[in-house]
PASE-487599 format. One record per residue (C-alpha): x, y, z. Coordinates in nm, 3 decimals, padded with zeros to 5 digits. Layout:
% residues N
{site {X,Y,Z}} ...
This chain:
% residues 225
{site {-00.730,01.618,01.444}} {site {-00.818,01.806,01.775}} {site {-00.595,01.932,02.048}} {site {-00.297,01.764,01.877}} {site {-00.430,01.381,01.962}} {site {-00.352,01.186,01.647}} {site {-00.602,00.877,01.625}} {site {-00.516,00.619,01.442}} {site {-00.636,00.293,01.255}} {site {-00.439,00.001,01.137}} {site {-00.516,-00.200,00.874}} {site {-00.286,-00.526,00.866}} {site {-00.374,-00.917,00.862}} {site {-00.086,-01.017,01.143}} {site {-00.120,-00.933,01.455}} {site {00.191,-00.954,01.535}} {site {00.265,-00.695,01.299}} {site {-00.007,-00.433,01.430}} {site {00.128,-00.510,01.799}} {site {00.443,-00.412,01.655}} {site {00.330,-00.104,01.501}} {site {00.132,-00.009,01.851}} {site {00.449,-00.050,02.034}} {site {00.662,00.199,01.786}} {site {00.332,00.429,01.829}} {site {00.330,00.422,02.239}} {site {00.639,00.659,02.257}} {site {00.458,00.945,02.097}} {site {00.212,01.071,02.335}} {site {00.002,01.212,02.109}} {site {-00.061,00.914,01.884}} {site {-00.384,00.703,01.992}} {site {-00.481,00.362,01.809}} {site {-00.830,00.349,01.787}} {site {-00.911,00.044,01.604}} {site {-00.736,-00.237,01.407}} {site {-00.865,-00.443,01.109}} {site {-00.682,-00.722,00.976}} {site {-00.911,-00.764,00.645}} {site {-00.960,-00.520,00.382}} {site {-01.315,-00.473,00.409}} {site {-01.270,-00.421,00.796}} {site {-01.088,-00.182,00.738}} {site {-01.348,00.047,00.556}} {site {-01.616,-00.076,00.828}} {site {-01.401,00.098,01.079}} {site {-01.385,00.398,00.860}} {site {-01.749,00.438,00.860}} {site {-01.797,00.346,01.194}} {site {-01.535,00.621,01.341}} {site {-01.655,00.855,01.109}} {site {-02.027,00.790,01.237}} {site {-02.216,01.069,01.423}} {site {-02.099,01.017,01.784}} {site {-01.796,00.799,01.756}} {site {-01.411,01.005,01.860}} {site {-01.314,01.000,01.451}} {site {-01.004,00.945,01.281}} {site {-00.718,01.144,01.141}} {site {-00.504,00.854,00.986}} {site {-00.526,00.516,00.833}} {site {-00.166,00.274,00.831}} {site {-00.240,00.063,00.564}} {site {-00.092,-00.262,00.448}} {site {-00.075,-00.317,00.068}} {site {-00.113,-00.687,00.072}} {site {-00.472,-00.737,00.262}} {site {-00.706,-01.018,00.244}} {site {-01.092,-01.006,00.124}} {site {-00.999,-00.683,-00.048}} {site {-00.658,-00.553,-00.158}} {site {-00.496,-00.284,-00.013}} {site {-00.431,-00.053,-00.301}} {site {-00.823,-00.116,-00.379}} {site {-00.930,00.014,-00.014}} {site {-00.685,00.305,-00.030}} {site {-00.893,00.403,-00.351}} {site {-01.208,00.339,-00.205}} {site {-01.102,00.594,00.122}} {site {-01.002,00.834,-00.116}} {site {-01.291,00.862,-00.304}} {site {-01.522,00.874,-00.008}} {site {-01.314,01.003,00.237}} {site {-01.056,01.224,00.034}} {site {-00.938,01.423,00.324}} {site {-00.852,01.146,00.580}} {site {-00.503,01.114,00.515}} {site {-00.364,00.726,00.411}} {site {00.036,00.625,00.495}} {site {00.065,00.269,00.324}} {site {00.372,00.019,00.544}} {site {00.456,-00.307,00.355}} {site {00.740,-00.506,00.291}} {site {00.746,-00.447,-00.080}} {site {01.036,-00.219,-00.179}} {site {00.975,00.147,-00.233}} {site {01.043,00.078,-00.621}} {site {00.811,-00.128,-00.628}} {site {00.534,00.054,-00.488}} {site {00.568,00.389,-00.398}} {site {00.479,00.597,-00.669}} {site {00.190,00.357,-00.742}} {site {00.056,00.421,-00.364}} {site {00.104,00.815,-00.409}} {site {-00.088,00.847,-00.745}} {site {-00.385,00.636,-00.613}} {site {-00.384,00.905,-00.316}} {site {-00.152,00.800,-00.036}} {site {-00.011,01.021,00.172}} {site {00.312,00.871,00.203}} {site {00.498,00.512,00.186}} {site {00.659,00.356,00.471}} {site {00.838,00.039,00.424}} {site {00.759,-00.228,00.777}} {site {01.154,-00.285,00.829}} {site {01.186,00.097,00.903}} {site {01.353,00.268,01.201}} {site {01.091,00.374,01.449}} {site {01.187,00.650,01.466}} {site {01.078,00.683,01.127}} {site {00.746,00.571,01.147}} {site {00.656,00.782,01.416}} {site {00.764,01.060,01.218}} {site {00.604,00.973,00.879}} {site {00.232,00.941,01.141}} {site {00.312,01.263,01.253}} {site {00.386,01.412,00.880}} {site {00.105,01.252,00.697}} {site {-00.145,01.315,01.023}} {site {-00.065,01.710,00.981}} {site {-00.108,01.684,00.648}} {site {00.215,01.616,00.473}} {site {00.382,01.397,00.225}} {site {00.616,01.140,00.390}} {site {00.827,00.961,00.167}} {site {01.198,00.782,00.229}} {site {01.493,00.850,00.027}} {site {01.424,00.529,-00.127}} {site {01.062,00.580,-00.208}} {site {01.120,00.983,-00.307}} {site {01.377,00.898,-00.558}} {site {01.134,00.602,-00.680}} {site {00.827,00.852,-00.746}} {site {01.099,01.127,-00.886}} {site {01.187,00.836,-01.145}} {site {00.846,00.760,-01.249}} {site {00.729,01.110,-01.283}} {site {01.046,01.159,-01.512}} {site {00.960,00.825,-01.712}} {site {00.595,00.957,-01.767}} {site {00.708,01.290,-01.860}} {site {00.978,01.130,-02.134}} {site {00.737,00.870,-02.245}} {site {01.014,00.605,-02.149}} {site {00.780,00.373,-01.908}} {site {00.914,00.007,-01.932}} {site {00.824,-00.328,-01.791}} {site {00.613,-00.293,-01.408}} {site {00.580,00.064,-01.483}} {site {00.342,00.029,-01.785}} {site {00.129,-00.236,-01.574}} {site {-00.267,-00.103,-01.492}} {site {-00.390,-00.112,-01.178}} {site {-00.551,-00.465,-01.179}} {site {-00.235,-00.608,-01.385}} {site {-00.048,-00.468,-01.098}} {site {-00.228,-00.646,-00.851}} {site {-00.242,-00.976,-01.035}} {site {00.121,-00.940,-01.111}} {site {00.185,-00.868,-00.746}} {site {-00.008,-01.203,-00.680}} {site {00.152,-01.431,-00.929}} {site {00.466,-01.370,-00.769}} {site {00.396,-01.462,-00.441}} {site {00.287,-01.802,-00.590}} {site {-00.087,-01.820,-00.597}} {site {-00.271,-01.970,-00.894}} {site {-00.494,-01.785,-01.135}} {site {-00.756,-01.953,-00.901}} {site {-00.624,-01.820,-00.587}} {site {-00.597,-01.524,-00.755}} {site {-00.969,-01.496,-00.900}} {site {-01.097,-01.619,-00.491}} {site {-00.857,-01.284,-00.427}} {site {-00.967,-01.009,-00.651}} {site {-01.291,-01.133,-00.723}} {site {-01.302,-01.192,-01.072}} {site {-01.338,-01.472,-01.317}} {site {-01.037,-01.747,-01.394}} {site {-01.038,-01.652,-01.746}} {site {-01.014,-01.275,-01.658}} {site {-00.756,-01.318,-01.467}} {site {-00.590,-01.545,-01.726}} {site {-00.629,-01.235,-01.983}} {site {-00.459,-00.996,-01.718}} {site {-00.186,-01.251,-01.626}} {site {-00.099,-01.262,-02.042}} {site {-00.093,-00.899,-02.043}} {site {00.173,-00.904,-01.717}} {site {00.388,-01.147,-01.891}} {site {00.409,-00.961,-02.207}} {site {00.455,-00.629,-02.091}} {site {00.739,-00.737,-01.828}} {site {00.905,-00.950,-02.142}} {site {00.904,-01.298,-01.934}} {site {00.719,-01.591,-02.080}} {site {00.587,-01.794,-01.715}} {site {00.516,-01.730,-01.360}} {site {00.899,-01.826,-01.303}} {site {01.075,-01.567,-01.507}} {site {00.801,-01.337,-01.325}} {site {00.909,-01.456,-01.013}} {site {01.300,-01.378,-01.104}} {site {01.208,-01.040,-01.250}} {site {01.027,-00.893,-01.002}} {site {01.307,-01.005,-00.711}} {site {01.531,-00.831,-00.944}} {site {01.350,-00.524,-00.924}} {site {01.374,-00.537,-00.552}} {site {01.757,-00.605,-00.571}} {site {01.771,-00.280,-00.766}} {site {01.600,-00.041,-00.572}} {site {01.762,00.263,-00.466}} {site {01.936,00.246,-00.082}} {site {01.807,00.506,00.165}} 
């Protein structure tokens, strides 16, 4: 970051969305958008290509979760491991409990949920841009219970999920097939069979229904900011 100008690339697939976000982001002066992607491998094309000898840089990536051609939570991975100083605030509209702590251990800089004040998000950019942790009540109190469940051995249900059984679970929900799902990720129907077994038994539901209920009754019981 030079001379305080905070540049800035957004990753999400509706536009109306990232016009959204470039609005909030026009009433701080120092905050400059300097690209958009709306895919997940645009996303790390514009990484490279800011980062390139000769291009102005970058000193923050806002970063949906739920991305198409490459998940979100895969791309903030694949920043962090070859970029593991630009800093990474993930928006979506999954709830903190969901999400946060998940985001933060891969190597986000902070969690922002899209229905947000504005306020808000300009001051998680300018947090995370300086090289902070910006978290919300909400999403604080959901990493403070994880670490605690780790630390007590007590991890139940969506906590115990891997990575990839976190993404396929995060998929079934939203009512795409093992197909869909396969087309998604890419991987094989029958892997993602194997990981969509392993979701259902670790969360204690027996079909993509029960799924369904149980993870909107996680989101009912998240914490309130």
């Amino acid at each position: 970051m030079s001379a305080g100008l905070v540049r800035v690339l957004i990753g999400d697939d509706h536009r109306i969305v990232r016009e959204g976000i470039k609005q909030v982001l026009a009433d701080a002066p120092e905050v400059q958008v300097v690209a958009e992607a709306s895919t997940g491998p645009e996303v790390l094309t514009w990484v490279e290509q800011l980062h390139a000898q000769g291009q102005p840089g970058l000193d923050l990536v806002l970063l949906d979760i739920a991305l198409p051609g490459r998940d979100g939570l895969d791309v903030l991975q694949s920043i962090k491991r070859d970029r593991p100083r630009l800093p990474v605030l993930m928006i979506s509209t999954y709830p903190e409990s969901q999400y946060a702590a998940r985001c933060i251990k891969l190597g986000a800089s902070g969690y922002l949920n899209k229905s947000a004040d504005p306020d808000d998000m300009i001051a998680g950019v300018r947090r995370v841009a300086g090289g902070g942790i910006y978290l919300s009540a909400a999403a604080a109190q959901s990493l403070a219970e994880s670490v605690a469940g780790l630390a007590s051995g007590t991890k139940v249900g969506a906590d115990t999920l891997s990575h990839r059984e976190h993404q396929v679970f995060r998929l079934l929900v939203t009512g795409m097939s093992v197909t869909q799902i396969g087309a998604q990720l890419g991987l094989a129907s029958n892997t993602v069979s194997t990981y969509r077994a392993r979701v259902l038994e670790k969360t204690g539901t027996r079909n993509d229904v029960e799924l369904a209920l149980y993870a909107e009754r996680m989101a009912q019981n998240r914490p309130t900011r």
